[in-house]
N, C-alpha and C positions, 0 to 999 in steps of 0.2 A: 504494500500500500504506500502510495506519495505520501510525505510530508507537508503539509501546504502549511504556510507560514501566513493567516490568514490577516496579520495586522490591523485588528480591528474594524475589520470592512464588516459592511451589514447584511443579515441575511431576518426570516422572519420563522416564527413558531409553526404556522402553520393558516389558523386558519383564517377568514375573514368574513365580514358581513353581507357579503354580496350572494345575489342568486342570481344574474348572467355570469356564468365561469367566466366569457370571453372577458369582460371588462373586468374582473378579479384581475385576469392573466395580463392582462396591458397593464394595471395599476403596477403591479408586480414587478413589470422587467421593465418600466418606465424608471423607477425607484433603486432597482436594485440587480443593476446591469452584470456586476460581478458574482454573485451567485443568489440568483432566485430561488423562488421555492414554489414545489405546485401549491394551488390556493386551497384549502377545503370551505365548504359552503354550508354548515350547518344548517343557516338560513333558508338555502332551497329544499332541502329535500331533510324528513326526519334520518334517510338513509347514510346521510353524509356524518348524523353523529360521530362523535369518534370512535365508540365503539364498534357501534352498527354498523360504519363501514371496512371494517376490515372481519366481518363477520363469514362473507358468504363460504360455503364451504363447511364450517364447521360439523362435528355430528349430533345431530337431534337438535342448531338451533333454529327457534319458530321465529318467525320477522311479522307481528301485522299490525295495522295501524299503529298506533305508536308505544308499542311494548314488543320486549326482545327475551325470548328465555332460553334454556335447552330443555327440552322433552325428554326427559330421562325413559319413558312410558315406550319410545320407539327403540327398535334394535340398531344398538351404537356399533354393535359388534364391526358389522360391515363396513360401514365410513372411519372407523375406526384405522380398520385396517388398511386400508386407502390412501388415508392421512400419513400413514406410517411406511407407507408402501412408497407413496410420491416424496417424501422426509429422505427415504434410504437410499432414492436413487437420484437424488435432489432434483426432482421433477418438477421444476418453479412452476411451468406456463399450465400445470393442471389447479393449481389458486389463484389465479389472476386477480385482480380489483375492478369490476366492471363498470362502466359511465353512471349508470345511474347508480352505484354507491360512490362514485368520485368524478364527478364532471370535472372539476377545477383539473385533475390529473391528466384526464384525456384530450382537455384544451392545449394543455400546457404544453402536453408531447408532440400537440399538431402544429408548434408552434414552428416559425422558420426564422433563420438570420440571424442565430442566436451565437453568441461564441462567449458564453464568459469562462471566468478562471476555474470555476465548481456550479455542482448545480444539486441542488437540497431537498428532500422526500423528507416524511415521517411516517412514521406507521402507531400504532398505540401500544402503547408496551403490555407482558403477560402481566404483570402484578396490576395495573387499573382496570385490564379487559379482567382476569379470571377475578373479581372484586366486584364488576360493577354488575356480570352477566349473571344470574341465578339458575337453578332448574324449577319447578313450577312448583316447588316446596321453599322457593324464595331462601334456600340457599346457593352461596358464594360458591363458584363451579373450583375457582381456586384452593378451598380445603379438600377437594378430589384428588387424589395423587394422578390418577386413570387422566382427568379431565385437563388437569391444570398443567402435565405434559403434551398434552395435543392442543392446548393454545399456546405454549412459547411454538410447539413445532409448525402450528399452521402462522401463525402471524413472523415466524420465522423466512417459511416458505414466499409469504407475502413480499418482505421485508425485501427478500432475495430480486423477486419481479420486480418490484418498483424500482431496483437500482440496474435492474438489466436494461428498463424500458428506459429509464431516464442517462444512465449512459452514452443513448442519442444523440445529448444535446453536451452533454460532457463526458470526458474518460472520470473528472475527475468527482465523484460522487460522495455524497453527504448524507445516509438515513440517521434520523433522528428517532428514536423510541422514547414515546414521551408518556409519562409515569406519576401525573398527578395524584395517584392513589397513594405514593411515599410518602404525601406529608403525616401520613396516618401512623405509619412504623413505628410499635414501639408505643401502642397506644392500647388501651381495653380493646380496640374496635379492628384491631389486626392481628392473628396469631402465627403468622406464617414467621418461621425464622430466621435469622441473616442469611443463614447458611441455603437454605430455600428460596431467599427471594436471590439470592446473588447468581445458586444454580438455572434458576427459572429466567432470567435475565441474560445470560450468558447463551442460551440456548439459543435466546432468538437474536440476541447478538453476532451467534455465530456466522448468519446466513448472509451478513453482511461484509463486503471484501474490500469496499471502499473505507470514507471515515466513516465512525461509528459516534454516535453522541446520544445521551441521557437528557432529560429535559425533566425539570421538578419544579414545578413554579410555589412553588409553597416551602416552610423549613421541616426540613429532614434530617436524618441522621446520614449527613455528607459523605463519612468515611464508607458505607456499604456500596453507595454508588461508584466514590472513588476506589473501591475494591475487587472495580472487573475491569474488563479490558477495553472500555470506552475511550476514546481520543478525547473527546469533547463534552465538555460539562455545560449544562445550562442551567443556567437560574435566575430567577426573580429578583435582579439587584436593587432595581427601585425600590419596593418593599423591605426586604430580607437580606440587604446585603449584608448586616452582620452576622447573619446564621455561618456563612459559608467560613468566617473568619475562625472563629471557632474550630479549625480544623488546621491550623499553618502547617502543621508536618505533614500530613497525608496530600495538603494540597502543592507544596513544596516537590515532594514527591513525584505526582500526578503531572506539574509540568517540567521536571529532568529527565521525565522519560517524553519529553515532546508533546505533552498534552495540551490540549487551549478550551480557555472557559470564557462559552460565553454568556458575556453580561445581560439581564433581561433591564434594561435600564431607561429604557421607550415604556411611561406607562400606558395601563390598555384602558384606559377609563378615562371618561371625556372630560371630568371635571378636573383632574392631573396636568393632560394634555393641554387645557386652556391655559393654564399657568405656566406651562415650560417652555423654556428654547434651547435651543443647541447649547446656547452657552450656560444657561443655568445646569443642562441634563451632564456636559464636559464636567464642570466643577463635582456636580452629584457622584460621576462616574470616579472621577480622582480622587475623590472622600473615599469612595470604596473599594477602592484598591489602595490605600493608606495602611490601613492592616498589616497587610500583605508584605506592602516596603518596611516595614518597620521589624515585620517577624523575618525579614533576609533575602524576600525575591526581590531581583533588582525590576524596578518599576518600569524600563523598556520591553524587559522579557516578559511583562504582564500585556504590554502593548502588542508586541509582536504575534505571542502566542494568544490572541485575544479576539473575539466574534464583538461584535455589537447589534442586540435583539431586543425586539419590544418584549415589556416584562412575562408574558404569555400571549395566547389567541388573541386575534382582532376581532373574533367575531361576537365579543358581548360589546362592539360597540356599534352604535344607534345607527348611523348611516354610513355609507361610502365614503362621504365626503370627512368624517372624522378619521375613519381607517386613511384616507390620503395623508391627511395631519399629522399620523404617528407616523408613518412611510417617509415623508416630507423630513422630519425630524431627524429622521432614523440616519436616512441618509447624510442629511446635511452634518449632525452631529460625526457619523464616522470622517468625511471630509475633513471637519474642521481638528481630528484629533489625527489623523496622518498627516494633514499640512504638516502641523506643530512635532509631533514627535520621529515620524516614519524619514 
């Protein structure tokens, strides 16, 4: 796998508030020339959920109106073995992600004249899918051993296509597995343990051969994520940036072996956004890597090895034209912090 030395250039979480994919996908590589990202459209389609869409395929799960579960009641045996069959002989193109559970994806592939440096997928990690999906006893498919291996395997598989398909547009690929369910770790309302979630993560990590990146938008226990073989860390810096601090050796660590974190530091909420600008979100961004310089990384190597991202999804925000505003920011803030330091 390349090293890409990413210098704080911008990329985005994923998803956004639009329901024509096409104008998601122009907003996109308008803003964000040097590595895009497909858009997801929550907004259009309940299918575009995060879950939901990286659903199809699964064994025994039901998709209707707007509820999703697994049918324990149907014979898993068969699909089961199918899952495991296409797993053994890494048979990506039999779980594809189809338009109507990801249009922004399919736009994005049709797109032409594209040449940036990288280009950036996500898929939903196993610990928030096996957490969020139940069987029709409204338990968590994740306390399954049986179940909660065939979703790192399928979303693994996933994870695999979206970096073949999106190789198209770049050699040099970026799947993000993004894992909002960690902020729970470690809480009454999670029992899965380090050792389990780090296995179950790693799995679907595997299938990916480009970079690999973690996304937490909320505070977690830093050290389990920084304890697999991720490139790229994401987090919530506008929020949370001192959670991450809390960690200076393992994050120390994490970037001497060439790792880069990126900042979630574009917030995603409209009343944030009215208040900020480049140069106030610069300052905000330098306070948060202050930590950092003070526990021993030198502060270029935080720049160099370093993404700049809105603090999670755009799509809880109200219209397009605010999603332009955080994109607008997004970018001009990276500019103004490689003039200065790069």
């Amino acid at each position: 796998m390349p090293y890409i030395e990413f210098g704080c250039r911008p990329t985005i979480i994923g998803s956004m508030p639009h329901t024509d994919p096409g104008e998601a996908c122009s907003q996109v590589v308008h803003y964000l020339k040097d590595i895009p990202a497909w858009p997801q459209l929550p907004k259009r389609s309940f299918l575009e959920n995060m879950c939901i869409q990286f659903s199809q395929g699964f064994p025994g799960v039901v998709v209707k109106e707007d509820s999703i579960y697994v049918d324990r009641s149907q014979d898993l045996d068969k699909p089961l073995e199918q899952l495991y069959a296409a797993y053994l002989e890494n048979n990506i193109d039999k779980y594809p992600v189809s338009p109507d559970y990801a249009a922004g994806l399919h736009s994005f592939l049709a797109l032409k004249n594209l040449s940036p440096l990288a280009v950036k997928g996500q898929v939903t990690g196993p610990i928030t899918w096996g957490l969020t999906i139940t069987d029709e006893q409204h338990k968590a498919i994740a306390y399954d051993d049986v179940l909660a291996d065939a979703v790192a395997k399928l979303l693994r598989l996933k994870a695999s296509w979206q970096e073949k398909e999106l190789s198209q547009i770049s050699t040099n690929t970026i799947i993000f597995i993004d894992e909002p369910y960690m902020i729970s770790f470690g809480s009454a309302f999670f029992s899965l343990s380090r050792e389990r979630v780090i296995e179950l993560l790693e799995e679907t990590l595997g299938g990916i051969s480009g970079v690999k990146g973690i996304h937490c938008c909320g505070n977690t226990d830093w050290s389990v994520l920084l304890d697999t073989s991720v490139d790229i860390l994401s987090f919530d810096a506008y929020n949370f940036a001192q959670s991450l601090s809390l960690y200076p050796a393992e994050v120390k660590k994490f970037l001497d072996r060439k790792g880069t974190i990126a900042w979630g530091i574009v917030p995603n909420d409209e009343e944030s956004l009215a208040k900020e600008s480049a140069a106030s979100l610069k300052d905000r961004l330098e306070e948060a890597m202050a930590p950092f310089t003070r526990g021993g990384i030198p502060f270029k190597q935080l720049i160099r090895q370093g993404l700049i991202t809105p603090s999670c999804g755009l799509a809880s925000l109200a219209t397009e034209e605010v999603a332009a505003r955080a994109l607008e920011l997004l970018a001009a803030l990276s500019a103004k912090i490689r003039k200065r330091y790069i």
